[in-house]
N, C-alpha and C positions, 0 to 999 in steps of 0.2 A: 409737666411735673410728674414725675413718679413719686409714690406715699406708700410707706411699709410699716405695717403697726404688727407688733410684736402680739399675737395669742396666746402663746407660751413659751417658757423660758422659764430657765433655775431662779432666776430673781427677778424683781419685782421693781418696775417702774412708776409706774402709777395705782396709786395708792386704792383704788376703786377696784382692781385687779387680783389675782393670786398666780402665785408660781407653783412651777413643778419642775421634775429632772425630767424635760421634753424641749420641744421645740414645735413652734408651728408660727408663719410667717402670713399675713396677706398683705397682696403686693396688689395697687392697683395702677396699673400704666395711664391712664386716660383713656387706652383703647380696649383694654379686657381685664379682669379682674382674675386673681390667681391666688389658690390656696399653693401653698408651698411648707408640706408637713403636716400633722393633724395632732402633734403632743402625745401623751402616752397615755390620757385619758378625755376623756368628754371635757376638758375643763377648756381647752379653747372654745367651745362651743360659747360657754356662760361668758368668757373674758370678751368674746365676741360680741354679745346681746348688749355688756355693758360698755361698749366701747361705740354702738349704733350702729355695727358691721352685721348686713346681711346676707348670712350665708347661701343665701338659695341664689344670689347674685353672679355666682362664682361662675366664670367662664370652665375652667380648668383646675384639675389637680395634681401637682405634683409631689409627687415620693423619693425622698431624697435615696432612702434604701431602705432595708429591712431589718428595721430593730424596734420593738416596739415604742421605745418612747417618740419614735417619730411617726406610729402606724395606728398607735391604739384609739383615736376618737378618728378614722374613717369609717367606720361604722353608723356612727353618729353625723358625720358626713353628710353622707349618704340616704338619712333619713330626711337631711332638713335641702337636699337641694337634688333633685333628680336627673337632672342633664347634663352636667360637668361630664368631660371624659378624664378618666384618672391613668395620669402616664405614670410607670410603676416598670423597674427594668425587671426581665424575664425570670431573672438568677433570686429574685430580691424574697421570695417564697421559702421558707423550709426550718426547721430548730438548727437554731446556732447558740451557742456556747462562747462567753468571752472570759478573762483570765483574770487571774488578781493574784497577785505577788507569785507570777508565774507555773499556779495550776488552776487546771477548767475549773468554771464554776459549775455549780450544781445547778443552776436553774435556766432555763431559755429566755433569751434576751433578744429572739426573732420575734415574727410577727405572728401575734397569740390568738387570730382568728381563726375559727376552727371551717372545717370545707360547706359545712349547713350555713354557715354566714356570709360565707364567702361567693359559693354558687351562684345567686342574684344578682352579683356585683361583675361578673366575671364578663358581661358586654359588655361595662363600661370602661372596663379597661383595655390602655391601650403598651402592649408589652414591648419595651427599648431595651438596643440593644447599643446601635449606633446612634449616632447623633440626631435627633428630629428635630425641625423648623415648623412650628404649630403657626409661624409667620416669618417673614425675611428679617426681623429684627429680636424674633425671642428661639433658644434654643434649650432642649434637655439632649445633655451629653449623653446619655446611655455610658456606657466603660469606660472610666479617664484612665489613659494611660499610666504605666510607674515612673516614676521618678528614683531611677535605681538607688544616686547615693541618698535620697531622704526615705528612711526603713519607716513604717510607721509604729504607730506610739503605743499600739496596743493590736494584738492579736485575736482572733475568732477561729473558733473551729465549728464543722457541720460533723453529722454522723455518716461513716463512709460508707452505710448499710452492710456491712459485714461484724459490728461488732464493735468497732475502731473508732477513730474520729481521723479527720483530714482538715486540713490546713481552709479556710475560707476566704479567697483571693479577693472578697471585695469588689469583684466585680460589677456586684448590683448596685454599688455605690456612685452615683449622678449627681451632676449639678443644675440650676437651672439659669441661664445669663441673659439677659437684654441687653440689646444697644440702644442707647440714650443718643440722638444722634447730637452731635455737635458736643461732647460728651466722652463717650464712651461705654466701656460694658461695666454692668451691675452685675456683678457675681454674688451668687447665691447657693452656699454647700452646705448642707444636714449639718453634716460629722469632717467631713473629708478624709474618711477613714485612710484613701489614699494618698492623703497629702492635701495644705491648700495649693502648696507651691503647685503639685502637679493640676490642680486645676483650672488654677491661675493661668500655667504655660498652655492648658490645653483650650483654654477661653477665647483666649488670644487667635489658637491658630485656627477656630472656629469663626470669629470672625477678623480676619486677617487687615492689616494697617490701627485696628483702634487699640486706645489706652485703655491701659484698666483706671475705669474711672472708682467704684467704689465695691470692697470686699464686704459681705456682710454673710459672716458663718462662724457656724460652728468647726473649732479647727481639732479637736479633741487632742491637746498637750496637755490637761489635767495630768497624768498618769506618765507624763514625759519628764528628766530631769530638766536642770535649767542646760546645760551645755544643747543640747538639743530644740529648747526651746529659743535659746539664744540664735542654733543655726536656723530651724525655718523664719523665726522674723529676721534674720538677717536675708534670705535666699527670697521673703516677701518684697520685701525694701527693695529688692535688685530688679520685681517688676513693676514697681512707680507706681502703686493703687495710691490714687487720688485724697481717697477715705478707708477706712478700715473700720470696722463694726468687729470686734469678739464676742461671741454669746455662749452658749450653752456650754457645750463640752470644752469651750477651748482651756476654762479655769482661771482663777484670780490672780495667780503666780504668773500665768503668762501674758492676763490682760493688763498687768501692773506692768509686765516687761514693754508690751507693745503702746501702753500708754508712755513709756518713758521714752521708747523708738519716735515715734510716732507725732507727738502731743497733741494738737490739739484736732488734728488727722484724724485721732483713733477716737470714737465714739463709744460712750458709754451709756448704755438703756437697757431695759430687759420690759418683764410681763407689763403690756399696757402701754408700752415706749412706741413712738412716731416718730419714723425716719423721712425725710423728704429731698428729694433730689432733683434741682430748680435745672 
């Protein structure tokens, strides 16, 4: 059995918990334990103590990408567990800038640790680019390819050190998938800034003949209209995920949609919430 208890998330499952606009996942396979995000402040830490998850257990960490509410409590991490190696894509480093109603915002919404906090930490990560097998059954994608016709749903820029800004391709955005064998893969995306469809398709050819047995991400359509939202959960539907989990950024408009798709498929939980996959 695989068991994934939500640390953070926009809403609130269990009542003993607190939410925030983060995300942070731990996933325990039977055979290693895996932080998966760290929320956008130390509060998965607390949601963790009260939940009886300990953190210095952790085999591994992963980074889904670089925007703080998925970066901000490694720090905190990292004080309470010293041997995890933290896989984190190479691009995933630097101020970014995201949009709202079509002009940059004014404040950084990358990863807001500064180079004195970061220094210490810097052997224990391990920087992806392509695809790594930390085992023949778990994978972090490094770069998921585009999915030309699904555009995504919100745009980022970096500063192009001249003055400028430049488009931010999202590159440093990763998933992390296990094969469940007799099963299938457990897909696991931050944001899926690139899409979940394209991560979906590229899980797949990562580990090539299995199903998607169950999606559990954030798909960030908040900021998407419904036509759009209608197309990725219809282009979801078309690769047979087993289960379906919507959390953090994917929004209520689109988890109402993919509850309606979906029924009883699509699972509903947030801070505090227990998923288990028999």
């Amino acid at each position: 059995m695989i068991s994934v208890t939500l640390l953070s998330e926009n809403y609130v499952k269990d009542a003993s918990c607190r939410a925030e606009f983060g995300l942070s996942l731990w996933i325990d396979t039977g055979v290693r334990r895996i932080l998966f995000d760290t929320g956008a402040s130390e509060l998965f830490s607390e949601n963790a103590a009260r939940k009886g998850i300990d953190l210095s257990t952790a085999d591994l960490c992963v980074i889904s990408h670089g925007h703080f509410d998925h970066t901000g409590g490694l720090l905190r991490f990292c004080r309470e567990n010293r041997r995890a190696r933290i896989y984190i894509h190479r691009d995933a480093f630097g101020v970014t800038y995201g949009t709202t109603d079509g002009k940059i915002d004014d404040y950084d919404c990358g990863i807001r640790w500064n180079e004195e906090e970061l220094a210490p930490l810097r052997d224990r990560f391990v920087l992806t680019d392509g695809p790594l097998f930390p085992d023949e059954d778990t994978v972090i994608s490094g770069t998921v390819p585009d999915v030309p016709e699904l555009q995504p749903t919100e745009i980022f820029y970096r500063p192009d050190g001249a003055g400028g800004m430049r488009r931010d391709t999202m590159s440093h955005e990763q998933f992390l998938a296990i094969r469940q064998k007799g099963k299938g893969i457990l897909l696991f995306s931050g944001c899926s800034h690139k899409g979940i469809v394209a991560a979906a398709r590229y899980a797949k050819t990562l580990f090539p003949g299995e199903p998607l047995y169950a999606v559990v991400a954030g798909m960030h359509l908040m900021s998407a209209d419904n036509a759009m939202r209608r197309l990725v959960i219809d282009r979801l539907a078309e690769e047979e995920p087993r289960l379906v989990a919507p959390i953090h950024c994917t929004g209520l408009a689109a988890i109402c949609m993919m509850r309606e798709r979906f029924g009883d498929r699509c699972i509903l939980t947030g801070a505090g919430g227990t998923l288990r996959f028999d």
